[in-house]
Backbone as JSON, one array per atom type, in Angstrom:
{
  "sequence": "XXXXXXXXXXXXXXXXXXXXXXXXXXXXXXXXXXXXXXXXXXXXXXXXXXXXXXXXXXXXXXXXXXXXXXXXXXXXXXXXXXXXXXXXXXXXXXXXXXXXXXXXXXXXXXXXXXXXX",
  "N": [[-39.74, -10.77, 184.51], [-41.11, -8.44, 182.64], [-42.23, -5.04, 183.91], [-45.64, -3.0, 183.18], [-45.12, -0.51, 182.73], [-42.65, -0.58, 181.95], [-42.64, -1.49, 178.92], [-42.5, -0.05, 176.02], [-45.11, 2.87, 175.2], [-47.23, 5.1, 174.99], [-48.24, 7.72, 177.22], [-50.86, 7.83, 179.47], [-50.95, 10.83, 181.49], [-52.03, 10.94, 185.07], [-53.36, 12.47, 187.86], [-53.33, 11.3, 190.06], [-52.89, 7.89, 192.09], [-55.73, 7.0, 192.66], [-57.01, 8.15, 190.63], [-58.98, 7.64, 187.61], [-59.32, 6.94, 184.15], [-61.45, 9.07, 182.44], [-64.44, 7.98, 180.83], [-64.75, 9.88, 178.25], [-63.31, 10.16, 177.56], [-62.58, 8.05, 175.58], [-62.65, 7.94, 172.73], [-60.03, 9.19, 172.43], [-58.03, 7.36, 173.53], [-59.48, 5.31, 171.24], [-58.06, 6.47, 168.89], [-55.43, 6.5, 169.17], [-55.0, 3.72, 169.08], [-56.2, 2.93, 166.66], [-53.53, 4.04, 165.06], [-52.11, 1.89, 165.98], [-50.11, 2.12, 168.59], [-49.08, 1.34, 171.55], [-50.91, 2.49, 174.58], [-51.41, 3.69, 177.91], [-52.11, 4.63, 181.28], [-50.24, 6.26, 183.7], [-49.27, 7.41, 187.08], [-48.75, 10.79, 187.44], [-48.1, 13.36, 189.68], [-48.36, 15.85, 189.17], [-49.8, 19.53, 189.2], [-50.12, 21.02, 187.4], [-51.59, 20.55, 183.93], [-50.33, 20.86, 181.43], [-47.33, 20.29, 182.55], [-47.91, 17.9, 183.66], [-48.36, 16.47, 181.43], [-45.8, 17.24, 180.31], [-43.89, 15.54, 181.96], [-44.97, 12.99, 181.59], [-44.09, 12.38, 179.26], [-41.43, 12.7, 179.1], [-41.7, 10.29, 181.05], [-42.07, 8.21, 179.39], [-40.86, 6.01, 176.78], [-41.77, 6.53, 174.35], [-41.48, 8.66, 174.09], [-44.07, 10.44, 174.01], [-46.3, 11.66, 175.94], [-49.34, 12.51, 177.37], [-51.64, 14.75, 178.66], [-55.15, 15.88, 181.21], [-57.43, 17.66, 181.77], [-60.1, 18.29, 182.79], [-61.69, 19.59, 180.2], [-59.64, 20.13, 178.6], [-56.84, 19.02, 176.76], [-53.83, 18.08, 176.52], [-51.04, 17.2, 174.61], [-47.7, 16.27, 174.38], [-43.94, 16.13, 173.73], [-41.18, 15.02, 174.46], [-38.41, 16.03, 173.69], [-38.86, 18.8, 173.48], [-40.07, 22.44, 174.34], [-40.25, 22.42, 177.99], [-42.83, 23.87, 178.95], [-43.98, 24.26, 176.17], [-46.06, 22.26, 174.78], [-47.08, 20.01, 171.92], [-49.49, 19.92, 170.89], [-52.11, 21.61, 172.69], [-55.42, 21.7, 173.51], [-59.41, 22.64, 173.44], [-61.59, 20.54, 173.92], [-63.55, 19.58, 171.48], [-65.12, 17.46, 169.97], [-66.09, 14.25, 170.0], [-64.74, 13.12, 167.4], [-62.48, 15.33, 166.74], [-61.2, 14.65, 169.54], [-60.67, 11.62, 168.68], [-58.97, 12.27, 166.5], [-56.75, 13.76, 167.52], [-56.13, 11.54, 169.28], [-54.83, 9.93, 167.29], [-53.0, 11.47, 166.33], [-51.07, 12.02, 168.32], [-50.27, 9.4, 167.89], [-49.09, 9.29, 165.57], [-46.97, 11.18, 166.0], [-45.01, 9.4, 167.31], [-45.01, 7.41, 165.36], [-43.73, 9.26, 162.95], [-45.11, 10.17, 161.19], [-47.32, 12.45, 159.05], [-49.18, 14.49, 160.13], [-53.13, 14.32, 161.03], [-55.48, 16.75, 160.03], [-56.75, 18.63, 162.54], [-59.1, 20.39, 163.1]],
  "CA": [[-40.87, -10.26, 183.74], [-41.06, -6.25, 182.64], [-43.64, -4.23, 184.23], [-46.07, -2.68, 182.04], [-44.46, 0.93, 182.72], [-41.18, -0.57, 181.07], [-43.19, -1.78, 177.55], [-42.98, 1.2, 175.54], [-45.69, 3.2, 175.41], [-47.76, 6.39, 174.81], [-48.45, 7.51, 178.66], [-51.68, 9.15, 179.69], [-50.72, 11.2, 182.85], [-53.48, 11.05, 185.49], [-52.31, 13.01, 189.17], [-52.74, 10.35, 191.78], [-53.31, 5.97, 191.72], [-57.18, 6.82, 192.51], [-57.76, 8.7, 189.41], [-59.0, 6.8, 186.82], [-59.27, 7.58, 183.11], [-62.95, 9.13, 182.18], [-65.04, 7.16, 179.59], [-65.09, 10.61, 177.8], [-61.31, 9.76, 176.59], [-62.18, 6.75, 174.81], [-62.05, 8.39, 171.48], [-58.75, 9.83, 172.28], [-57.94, 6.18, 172.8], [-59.21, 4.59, 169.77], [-56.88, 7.43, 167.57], [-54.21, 5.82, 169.61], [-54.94, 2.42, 169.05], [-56.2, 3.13, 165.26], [-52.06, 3.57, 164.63], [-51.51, 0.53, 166.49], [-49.45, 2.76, 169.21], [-49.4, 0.94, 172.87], [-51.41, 3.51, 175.12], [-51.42, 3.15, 179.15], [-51.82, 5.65, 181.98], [-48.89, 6.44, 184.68], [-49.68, 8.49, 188.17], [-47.9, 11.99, 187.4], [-48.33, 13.94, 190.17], [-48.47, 17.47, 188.68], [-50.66, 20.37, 189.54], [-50.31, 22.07, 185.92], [-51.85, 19.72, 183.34], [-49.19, 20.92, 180.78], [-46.59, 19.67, 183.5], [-48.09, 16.05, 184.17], [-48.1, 15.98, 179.88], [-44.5, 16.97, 179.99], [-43.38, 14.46, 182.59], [-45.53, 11.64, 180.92], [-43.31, 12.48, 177.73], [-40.06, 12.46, 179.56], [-41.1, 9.27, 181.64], [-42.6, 6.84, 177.82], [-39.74, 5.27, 175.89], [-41.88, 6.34, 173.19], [-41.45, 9.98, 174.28], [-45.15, 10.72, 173.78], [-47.07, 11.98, 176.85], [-50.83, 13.15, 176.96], [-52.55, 14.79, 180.07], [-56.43, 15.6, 180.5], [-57.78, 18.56, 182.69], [-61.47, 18.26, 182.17], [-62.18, 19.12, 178.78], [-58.68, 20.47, 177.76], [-55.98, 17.9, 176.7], [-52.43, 18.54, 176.48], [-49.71, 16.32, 173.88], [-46.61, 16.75, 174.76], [-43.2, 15.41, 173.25], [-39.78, 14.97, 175.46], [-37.69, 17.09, 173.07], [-39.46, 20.26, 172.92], [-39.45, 23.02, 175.84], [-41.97, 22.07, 179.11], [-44.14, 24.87, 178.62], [-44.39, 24.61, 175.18], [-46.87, 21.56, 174.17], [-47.27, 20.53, 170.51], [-50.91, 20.2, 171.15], [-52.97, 22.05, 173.73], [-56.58, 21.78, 173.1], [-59.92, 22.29, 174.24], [-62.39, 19.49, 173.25], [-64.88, 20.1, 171.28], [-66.11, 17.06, 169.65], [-65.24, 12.87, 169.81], [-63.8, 13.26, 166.12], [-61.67, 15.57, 167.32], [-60.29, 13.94, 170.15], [-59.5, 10.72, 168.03], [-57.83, 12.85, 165.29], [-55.38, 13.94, 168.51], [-55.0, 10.26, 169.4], [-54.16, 9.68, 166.33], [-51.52, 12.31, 165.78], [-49.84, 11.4, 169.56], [-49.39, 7.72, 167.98], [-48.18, 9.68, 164.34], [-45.99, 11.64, 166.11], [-44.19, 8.19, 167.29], [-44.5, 6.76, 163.65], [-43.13, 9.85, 162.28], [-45.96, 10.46, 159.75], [-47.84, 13.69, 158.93], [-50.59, 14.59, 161.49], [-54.13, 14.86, 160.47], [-55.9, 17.97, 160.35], [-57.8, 18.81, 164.19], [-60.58, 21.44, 163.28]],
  "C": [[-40.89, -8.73, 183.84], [-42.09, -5.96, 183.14], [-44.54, -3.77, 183.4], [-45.74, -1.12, 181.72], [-42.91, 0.58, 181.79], [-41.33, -0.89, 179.58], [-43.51, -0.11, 177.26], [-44.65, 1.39, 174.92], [-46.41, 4.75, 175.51], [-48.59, 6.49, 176.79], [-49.46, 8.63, 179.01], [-51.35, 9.73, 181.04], [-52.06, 11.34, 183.44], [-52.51, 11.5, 186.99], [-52.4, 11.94, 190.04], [-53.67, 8.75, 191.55], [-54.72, 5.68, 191.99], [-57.53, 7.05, 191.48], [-58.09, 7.51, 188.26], [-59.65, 7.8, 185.16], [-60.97, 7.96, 182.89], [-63.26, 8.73, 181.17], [-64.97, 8.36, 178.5], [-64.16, 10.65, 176.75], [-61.33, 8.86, 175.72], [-62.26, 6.87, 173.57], [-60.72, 8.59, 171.33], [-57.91, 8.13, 171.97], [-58.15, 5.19, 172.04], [-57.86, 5.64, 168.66], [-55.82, 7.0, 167.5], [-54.03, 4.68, 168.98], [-54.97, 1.94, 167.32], [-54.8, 2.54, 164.23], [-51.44, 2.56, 165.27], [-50.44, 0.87, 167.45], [-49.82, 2.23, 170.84], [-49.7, 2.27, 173.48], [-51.64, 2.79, 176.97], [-51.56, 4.18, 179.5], [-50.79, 5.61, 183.14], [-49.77, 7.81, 185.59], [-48.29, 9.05, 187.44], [-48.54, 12.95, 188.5], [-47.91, 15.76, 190.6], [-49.24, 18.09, 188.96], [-51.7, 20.49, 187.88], [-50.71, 20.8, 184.87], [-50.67, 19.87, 182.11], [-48.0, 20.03, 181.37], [-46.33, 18.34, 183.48], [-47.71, 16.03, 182.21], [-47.08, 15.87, 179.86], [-44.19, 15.64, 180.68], [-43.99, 13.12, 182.2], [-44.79, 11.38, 179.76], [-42.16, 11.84, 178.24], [-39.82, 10.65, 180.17], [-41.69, 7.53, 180.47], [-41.25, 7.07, 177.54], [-40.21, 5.27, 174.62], [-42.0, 7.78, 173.45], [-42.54, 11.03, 173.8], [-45.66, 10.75, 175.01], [-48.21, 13.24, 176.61], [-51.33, 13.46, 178.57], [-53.88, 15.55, 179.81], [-56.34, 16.58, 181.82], [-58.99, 18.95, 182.25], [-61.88, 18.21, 181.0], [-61.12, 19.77, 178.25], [-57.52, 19.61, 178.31], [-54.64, 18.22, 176.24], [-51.89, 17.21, 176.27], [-48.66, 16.56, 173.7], [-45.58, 15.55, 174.31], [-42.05, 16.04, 173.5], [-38.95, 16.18, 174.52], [-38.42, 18.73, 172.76], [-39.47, 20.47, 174.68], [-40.93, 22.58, 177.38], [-43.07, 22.67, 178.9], [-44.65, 25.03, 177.0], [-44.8, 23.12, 174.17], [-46.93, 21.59, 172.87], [-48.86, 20.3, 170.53], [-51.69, 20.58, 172.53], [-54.41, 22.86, 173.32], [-57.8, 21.95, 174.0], [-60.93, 21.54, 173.45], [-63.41, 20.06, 172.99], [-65.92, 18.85, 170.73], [-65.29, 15.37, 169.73], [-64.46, 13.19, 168.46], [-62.46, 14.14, 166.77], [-60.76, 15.19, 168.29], [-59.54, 12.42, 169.75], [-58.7, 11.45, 167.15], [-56.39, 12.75, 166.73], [-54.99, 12.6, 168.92], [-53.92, 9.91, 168.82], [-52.68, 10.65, 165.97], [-51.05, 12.34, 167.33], [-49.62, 10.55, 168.56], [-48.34, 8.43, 166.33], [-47.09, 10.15, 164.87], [-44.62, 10.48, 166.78], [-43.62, 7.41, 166.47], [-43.69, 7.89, 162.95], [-43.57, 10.26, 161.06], [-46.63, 11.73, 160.02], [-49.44, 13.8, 159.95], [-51.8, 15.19, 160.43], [-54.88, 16.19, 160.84], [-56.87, 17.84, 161.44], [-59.23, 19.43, 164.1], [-61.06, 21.43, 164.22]]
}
């Protein structure tokens, strides 16, 4: 039987196996879920929230990784450089944070991302 780290997957990085995701995210994951894009979290034990995003990218099979540092959220995708996120935001409103779900799970489908405002 596969683990649920081996089912591909959009991977929220969180730093250590206490953390748990804040209810504040659960827009981010409907945007996800919206495109029908499996969403899970994985311990990354990064300092830099950019960092844990990259290594959440590198360690999905759907090469989509998302990390969360209070109210700014970092989307990060394996082929592009570590330091250089294709989204690094700071939250301003639920709409907003599903739009970004939603364009992590687009950027898996390969469709045009909706506008953030």
């Amino acid at each position: 039987m596969a683990s649920t780290m081996d089912k591909p997957a959009i991977f929220i990085a969180v730093p250590n196996a206490d953390s748990t995701v804040p209810a504040v995210l659960q827009p981010l994951f409907n945007g996800i879920e919206e495109e029908a894009i499996p969403v899970t979290t994985k311990v990354i034990a990064e300092n830099d929230v950019t960092a844990r995003a990259y290594q959440a990218a590198l360690a999905s099979r759907l090469s989509v990784g998302i990390g969360f540092d209070g109210q700014h959220i970092v989307v990060h995708y394996r082929n592009l450089k570590a330091d250089r996120p294709l989204f690094s935001i700071t939250v301003t409103s639920d709409e907003q944070m599903r739009r970004l779900g939603a364009n992590a799970a687009r950027l898996v489908k390969g469709v045009p991302f909706k506008k953030l405002e």
